[in-house]
C-alpha atoms as a printed R data frame, in Angstrom:
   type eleno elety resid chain resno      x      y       z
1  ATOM     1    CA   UNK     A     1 70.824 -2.136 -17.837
2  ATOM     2    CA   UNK     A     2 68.137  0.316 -18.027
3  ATOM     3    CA   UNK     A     3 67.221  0.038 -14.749
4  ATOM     4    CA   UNK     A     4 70.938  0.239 -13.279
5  ATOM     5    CA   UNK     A     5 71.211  3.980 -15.029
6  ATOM     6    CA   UNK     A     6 67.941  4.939 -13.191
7  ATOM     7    CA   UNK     A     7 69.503  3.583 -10.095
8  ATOM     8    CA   UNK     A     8 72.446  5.659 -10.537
9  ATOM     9    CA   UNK     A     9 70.402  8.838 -11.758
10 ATOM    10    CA   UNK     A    10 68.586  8.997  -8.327
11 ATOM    11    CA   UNK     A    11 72.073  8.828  -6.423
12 ATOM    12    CA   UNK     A    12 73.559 11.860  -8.342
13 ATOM    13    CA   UNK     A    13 73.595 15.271  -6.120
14 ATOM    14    CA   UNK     A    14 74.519 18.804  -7.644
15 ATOM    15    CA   UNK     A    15 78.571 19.906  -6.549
16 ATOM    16    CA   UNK     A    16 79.676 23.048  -7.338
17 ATOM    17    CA   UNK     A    17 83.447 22.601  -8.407
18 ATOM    18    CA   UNK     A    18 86.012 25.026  -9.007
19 ATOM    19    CA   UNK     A    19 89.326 25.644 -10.661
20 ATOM    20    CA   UNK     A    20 91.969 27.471 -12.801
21 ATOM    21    CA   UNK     A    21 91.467 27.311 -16.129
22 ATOM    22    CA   UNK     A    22 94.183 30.028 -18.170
23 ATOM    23    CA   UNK     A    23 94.629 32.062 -14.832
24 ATOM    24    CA   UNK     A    24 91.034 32.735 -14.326
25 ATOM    25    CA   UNK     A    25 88.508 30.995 -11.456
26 ATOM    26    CA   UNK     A    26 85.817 29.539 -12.885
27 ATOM    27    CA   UNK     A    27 83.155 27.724 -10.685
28 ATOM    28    CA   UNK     A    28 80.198 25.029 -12.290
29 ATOM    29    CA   UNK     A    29 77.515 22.890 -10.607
30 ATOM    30    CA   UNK     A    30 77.988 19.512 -12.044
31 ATOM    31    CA   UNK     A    31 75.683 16.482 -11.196
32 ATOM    32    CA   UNK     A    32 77.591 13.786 -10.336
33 ATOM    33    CA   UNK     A    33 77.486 10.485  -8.256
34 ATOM    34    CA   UNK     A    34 80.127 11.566  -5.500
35 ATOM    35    CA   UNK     A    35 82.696 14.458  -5.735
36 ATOM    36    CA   UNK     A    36 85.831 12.792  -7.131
37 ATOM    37    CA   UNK     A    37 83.268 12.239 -10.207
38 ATOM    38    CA   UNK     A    38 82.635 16.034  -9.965
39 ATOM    39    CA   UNK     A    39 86.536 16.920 -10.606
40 ATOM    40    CA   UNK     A    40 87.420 14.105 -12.704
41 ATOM    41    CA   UNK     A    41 83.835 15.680 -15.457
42 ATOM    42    CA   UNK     A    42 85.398 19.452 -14.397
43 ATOM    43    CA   UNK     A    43 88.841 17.941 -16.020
44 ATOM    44    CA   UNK     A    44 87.446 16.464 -18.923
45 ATOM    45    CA   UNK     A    45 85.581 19.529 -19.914
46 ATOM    46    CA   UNK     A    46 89.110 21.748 -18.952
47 ATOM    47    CA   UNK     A    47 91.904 19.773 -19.030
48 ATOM    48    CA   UNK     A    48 94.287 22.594 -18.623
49 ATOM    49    CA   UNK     A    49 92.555 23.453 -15.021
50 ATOM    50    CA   UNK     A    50 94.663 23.555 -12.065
51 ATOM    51    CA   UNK     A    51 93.652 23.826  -8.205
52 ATOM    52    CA   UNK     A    52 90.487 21.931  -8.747
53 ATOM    53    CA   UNK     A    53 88.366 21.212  -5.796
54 ATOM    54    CA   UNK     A    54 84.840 20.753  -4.450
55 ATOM    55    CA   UNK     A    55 83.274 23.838  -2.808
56 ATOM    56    CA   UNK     A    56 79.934 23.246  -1.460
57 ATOM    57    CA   UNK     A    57 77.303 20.075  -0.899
58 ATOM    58    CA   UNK     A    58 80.204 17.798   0.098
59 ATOM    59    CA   UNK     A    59 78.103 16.056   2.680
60 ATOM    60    CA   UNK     A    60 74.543 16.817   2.155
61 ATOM    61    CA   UNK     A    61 72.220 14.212   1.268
């Protein structure tokens, strides 16, 4: 199990994700494994956010 975490800790890559939240933009960098991970952490942390989406590192390895 411990080794399978690891595994997945070297995979993760730094997004920068941004949404509504309340009628103000608010951008993060999130680690994540790929960006639907990104926006799916960005909603659990602001579940009210609309117009959430991936701005930068979509493709970089």
């Amino acid at each position: 199990m411990l080794l399978g975490l690891s595994l997945n800790y070297l995979n993760m890559k730094k997004y920068l994700i941004s949404g509504l939240v309340d009628s103000y933009r608010i951008k993060i960098n999130l680690f994540a494994i790929s960006p639907n991970s990104a926006i799916s952490v960005f909603k659990q942390k602001y579940p009210n956010a609309e117009d959430i989406y991936v701005i930068q590192d979509l493709f970089k390895k």
